[in-house]
N, CA, C and O atoms as a GROMACS GRO file, in nm:
protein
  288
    1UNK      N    1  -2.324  -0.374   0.158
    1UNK     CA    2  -2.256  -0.382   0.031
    1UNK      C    3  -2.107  -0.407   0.053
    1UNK      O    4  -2.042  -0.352   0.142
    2UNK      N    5  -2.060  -0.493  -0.034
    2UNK     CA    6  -1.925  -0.571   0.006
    2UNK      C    7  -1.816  -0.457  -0.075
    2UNK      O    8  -1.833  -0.413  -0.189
    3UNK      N    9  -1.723  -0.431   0.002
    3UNK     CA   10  -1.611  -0.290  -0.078
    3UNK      C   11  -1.493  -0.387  -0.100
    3UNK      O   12  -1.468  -0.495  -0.045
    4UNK      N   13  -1.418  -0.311  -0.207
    4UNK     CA   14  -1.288  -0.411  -0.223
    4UNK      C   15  -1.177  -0.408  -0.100
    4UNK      O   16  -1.070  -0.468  -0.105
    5UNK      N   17  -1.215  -0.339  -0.007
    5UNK     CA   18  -1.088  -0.312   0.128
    5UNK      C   19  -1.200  -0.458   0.194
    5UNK      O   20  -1.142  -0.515   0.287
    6UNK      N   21  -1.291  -0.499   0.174
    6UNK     CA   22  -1.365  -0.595   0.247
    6UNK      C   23  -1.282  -0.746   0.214
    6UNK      O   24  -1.287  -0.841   0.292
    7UNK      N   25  -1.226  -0.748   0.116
    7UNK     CA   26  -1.195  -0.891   0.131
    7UNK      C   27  -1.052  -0.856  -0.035
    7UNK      O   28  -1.062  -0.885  -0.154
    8UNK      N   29  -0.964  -0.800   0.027
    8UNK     CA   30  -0.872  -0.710  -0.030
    8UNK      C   31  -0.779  -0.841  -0.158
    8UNK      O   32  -0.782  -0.856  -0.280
    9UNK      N   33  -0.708  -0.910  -0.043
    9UNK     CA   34  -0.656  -1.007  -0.158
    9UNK      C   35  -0.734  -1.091  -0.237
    9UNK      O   36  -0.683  -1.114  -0.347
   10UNK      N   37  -0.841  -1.144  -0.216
   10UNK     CA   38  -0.951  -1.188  -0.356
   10UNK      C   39  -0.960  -1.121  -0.439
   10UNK      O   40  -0.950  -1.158  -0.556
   11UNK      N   41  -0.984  -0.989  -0.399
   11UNK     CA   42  -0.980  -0.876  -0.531
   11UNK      C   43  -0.916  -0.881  -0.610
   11UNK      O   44  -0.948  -0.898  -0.728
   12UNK      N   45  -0.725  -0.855  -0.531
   12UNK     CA   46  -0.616  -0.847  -0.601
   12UNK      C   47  -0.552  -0.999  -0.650
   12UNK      O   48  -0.431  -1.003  -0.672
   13UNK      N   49  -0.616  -1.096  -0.664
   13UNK     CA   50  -0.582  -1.226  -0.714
   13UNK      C   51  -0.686  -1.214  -0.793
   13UNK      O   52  -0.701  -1.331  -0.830
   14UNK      N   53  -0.793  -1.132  -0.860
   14UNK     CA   54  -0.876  -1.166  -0.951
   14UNK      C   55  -0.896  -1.035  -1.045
   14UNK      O   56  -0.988  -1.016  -1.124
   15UNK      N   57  -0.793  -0.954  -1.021
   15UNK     CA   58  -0.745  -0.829  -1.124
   15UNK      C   59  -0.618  -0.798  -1.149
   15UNK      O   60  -0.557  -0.838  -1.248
   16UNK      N   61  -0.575  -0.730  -1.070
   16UNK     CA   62  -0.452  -0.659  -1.085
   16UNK      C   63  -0.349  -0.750  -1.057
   16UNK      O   64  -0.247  -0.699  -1.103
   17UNK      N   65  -0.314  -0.884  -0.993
   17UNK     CA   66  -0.245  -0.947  -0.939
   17UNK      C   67  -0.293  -1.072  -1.046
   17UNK      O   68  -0.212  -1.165  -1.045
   18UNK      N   69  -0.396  -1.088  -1.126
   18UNK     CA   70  -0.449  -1.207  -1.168
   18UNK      C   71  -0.377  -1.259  -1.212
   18UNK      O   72  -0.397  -1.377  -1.184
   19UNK      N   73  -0.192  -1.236  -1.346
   19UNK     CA   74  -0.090  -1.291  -1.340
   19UNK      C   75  -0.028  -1.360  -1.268
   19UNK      O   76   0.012  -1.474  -1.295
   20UNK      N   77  -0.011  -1.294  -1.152
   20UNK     CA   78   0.034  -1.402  -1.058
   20UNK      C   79  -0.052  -1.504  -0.949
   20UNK      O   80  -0.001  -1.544  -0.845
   21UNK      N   81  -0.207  -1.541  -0.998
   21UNK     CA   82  -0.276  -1.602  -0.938
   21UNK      C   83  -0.257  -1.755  -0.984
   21UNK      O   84  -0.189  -1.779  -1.084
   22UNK      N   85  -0.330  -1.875  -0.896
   22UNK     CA   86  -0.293  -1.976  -0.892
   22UNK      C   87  -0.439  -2.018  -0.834
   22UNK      O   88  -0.467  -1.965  -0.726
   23UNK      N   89  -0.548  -2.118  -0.897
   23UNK     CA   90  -0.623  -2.188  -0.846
   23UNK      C   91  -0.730  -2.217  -0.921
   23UNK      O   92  -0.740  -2.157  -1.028
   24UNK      N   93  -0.820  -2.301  -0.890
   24UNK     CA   94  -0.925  -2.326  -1.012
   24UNK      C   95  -1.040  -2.257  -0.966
   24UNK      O   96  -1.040  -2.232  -0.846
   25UNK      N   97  -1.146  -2.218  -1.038
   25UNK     CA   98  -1.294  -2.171  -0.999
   25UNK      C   99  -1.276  -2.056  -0.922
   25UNK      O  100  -1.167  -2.007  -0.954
   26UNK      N  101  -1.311  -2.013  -0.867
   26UNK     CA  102  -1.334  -1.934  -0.744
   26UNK      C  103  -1.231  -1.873  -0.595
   26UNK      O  104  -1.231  -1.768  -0.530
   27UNK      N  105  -1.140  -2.021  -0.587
   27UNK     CA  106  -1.071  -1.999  -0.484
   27UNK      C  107  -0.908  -1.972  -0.527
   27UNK      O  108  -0.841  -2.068  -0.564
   28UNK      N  109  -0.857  -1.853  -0.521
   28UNK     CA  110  -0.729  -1.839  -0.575
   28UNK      C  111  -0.596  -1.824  -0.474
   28UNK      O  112  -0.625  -1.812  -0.355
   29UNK      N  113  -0.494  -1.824  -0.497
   29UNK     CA  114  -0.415  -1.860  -0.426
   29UNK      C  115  -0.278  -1.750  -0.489
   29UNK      O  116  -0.266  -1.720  -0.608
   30UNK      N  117  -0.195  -1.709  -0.391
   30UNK     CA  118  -0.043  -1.656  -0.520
   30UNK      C  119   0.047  -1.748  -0.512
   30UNK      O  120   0.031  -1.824  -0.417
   31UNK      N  121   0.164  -1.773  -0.600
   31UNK     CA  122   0.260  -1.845  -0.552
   31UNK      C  123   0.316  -1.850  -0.472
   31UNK      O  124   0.337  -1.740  -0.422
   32UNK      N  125   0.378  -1.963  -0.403
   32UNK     CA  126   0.441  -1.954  -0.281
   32UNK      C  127   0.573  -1.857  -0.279
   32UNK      O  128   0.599  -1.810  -0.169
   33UNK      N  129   0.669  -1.818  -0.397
   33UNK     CA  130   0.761  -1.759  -0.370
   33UNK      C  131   0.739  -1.617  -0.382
   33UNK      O  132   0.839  -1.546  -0.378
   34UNK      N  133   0.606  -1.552  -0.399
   34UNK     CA  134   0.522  -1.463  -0.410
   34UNK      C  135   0.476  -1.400  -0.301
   34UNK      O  136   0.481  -1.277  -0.299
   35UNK      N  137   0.415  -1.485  -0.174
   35UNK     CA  138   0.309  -1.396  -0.120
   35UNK      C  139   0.236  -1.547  -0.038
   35UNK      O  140   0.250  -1.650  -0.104
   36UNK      N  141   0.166  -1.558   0.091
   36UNK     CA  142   0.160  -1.644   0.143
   36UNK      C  143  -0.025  -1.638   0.164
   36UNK      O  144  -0.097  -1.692   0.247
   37UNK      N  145  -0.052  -1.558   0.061
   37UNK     CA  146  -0.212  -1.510   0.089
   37UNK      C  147  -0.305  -1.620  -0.052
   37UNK      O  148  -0.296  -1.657  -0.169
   38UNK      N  149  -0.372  -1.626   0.046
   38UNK     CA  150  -0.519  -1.675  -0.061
   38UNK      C  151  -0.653  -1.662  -0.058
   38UNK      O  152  -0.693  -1.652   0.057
   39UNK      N  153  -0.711  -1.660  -0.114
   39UNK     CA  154  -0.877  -1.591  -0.171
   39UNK      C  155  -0.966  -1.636  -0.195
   39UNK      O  156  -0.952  -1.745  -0.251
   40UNK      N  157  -1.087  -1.596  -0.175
   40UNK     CA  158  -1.264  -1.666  -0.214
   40UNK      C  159  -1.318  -1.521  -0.135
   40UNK      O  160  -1.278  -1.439  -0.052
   41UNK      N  161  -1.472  -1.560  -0.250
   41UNK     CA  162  -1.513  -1.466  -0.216
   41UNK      C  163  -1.612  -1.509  -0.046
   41UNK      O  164  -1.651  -1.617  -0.002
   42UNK      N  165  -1.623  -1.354   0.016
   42UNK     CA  166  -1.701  -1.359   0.164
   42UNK      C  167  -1.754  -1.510   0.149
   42UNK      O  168  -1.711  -1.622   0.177
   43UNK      N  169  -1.860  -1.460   0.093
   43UNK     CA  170  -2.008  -1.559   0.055
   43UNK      C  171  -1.981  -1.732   0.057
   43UNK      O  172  -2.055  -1.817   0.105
   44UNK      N  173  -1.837  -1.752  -0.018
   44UNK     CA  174  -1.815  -1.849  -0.057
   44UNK      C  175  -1.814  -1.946   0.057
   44UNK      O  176  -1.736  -1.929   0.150
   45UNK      N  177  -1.906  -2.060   0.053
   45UNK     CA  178  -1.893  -2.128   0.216
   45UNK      C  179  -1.752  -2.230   0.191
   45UNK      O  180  -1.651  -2.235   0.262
   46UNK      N  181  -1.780  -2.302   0.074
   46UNK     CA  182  -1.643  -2.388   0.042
   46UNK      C  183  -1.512  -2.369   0.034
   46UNK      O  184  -1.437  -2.466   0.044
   47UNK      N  185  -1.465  -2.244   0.018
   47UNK     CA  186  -1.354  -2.185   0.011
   47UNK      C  187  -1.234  -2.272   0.080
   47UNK      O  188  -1.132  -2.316   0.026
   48UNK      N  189  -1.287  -2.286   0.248
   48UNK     CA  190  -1.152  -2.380   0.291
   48UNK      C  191  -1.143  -2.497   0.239
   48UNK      O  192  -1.038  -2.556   0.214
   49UNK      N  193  -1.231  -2.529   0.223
   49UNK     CA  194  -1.236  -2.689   0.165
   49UNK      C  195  -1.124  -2.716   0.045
   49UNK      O  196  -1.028  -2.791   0.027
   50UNK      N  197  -1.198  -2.599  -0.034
   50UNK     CA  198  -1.171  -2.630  -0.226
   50UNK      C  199  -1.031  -2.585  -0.195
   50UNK      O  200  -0.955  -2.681  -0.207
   51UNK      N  201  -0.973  -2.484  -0.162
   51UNK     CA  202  -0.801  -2.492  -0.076
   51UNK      C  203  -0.772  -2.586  -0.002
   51UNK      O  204  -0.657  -2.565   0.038
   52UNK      N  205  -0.820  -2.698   0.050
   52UNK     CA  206  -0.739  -2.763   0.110
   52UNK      C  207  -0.702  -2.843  -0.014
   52UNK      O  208  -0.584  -2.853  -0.048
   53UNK      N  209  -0.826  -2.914  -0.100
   53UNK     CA  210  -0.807  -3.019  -0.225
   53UNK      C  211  -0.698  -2.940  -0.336
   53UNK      O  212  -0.613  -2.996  -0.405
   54UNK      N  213  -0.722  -2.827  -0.331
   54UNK     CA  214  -0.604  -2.738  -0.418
   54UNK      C  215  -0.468  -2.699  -0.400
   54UNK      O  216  -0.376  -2.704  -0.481
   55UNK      N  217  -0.468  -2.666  -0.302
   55UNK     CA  218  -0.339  -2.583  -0.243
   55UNK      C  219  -0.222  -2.746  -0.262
   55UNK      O  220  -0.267  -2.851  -0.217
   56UNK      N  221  -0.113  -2.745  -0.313
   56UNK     CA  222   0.023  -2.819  -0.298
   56UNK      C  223   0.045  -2.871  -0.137
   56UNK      O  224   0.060  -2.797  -0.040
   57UNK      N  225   0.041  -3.036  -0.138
   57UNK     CA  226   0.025  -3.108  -0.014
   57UNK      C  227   0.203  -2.995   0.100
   57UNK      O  228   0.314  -2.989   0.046
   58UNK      N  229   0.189  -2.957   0.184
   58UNK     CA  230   0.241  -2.912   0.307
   58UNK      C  231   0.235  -2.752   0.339
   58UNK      O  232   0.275  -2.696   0.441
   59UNK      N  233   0.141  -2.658   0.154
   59UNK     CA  234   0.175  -2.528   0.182
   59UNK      C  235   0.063  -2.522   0.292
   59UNK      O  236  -0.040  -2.588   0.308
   60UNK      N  237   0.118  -2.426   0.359
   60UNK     CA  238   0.063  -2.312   0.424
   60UNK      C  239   0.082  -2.156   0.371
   60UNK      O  240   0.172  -2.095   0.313
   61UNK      N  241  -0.101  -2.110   0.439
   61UNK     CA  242  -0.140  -2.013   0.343
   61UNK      C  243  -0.184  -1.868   0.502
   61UNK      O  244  -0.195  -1.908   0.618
   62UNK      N  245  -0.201  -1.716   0.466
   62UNK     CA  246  -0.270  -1.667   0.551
   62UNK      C  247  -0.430  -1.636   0.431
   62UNK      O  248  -0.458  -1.644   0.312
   63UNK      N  249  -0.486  -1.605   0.544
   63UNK     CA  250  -0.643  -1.562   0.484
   63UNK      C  251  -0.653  -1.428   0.551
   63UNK      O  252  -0.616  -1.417   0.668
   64UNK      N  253  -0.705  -1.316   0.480
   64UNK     CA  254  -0.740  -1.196   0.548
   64UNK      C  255  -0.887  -1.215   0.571
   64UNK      O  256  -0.935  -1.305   0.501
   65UNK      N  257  -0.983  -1.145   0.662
   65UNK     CA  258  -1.118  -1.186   0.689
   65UNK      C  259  -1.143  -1.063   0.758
   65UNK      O  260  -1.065  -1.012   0.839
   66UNK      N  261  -1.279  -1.006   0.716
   66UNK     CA  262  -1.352  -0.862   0.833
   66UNK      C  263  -1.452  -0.924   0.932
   66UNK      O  264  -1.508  -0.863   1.023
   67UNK      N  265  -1.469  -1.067   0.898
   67UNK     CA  266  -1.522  -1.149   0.992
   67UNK      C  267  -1.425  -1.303   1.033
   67UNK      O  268  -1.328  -1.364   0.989
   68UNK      N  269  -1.539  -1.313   1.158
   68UNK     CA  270  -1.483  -1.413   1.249
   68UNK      C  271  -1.455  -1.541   1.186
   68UNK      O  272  -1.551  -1.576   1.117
   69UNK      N  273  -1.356  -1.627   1.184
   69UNK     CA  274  -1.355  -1.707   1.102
   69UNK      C  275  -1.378  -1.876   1.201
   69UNK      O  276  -1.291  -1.927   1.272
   70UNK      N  277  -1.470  -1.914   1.186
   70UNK     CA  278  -1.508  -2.081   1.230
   70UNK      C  279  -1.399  -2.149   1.211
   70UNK      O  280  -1.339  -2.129   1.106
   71UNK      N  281  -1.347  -2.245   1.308
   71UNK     CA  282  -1.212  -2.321   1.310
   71UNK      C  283  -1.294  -2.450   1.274
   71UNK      O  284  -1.395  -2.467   1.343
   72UNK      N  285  -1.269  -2.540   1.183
   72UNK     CA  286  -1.292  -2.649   1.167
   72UNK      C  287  -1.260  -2.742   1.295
   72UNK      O  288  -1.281  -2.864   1.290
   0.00000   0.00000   0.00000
């Protein structure tokens, strides 16, 4: 069972932080003068993808993860 310390900033970009969220569908992002984190849920396989087509052409972002993350 997935806990909110499991995938912490998705959470907080889709409640308490949801004001300052940024992204379409599923994959959210904060502003850049905000916070350098962005979000999808575990499950979500597309996540990097739909951030790359989303995210503003040169940002760079961190991802928190309780798992290993596959390097393209």
């Amino acid at each position: 069972m997935e806990t909110l310390l499991d995938n912490p900033v998705y959470h907080a970009l889709t409640s308490g932080d949801n004001s300052l969220s940024h992204g379409e569908n599923v994959v959210k992002y904060f502003d850049e003068s905000v916070s350098p984190f962005a979000g999808f849920p575990i499950d979500y396989k597309s996540g990097f993808d739909d951030l790359y087509n989303e995210l503003p052409p040169g940002r760079r972002i961190l991802y928190a993860s309780i798992n290993e993350i596959d390097v393209p």
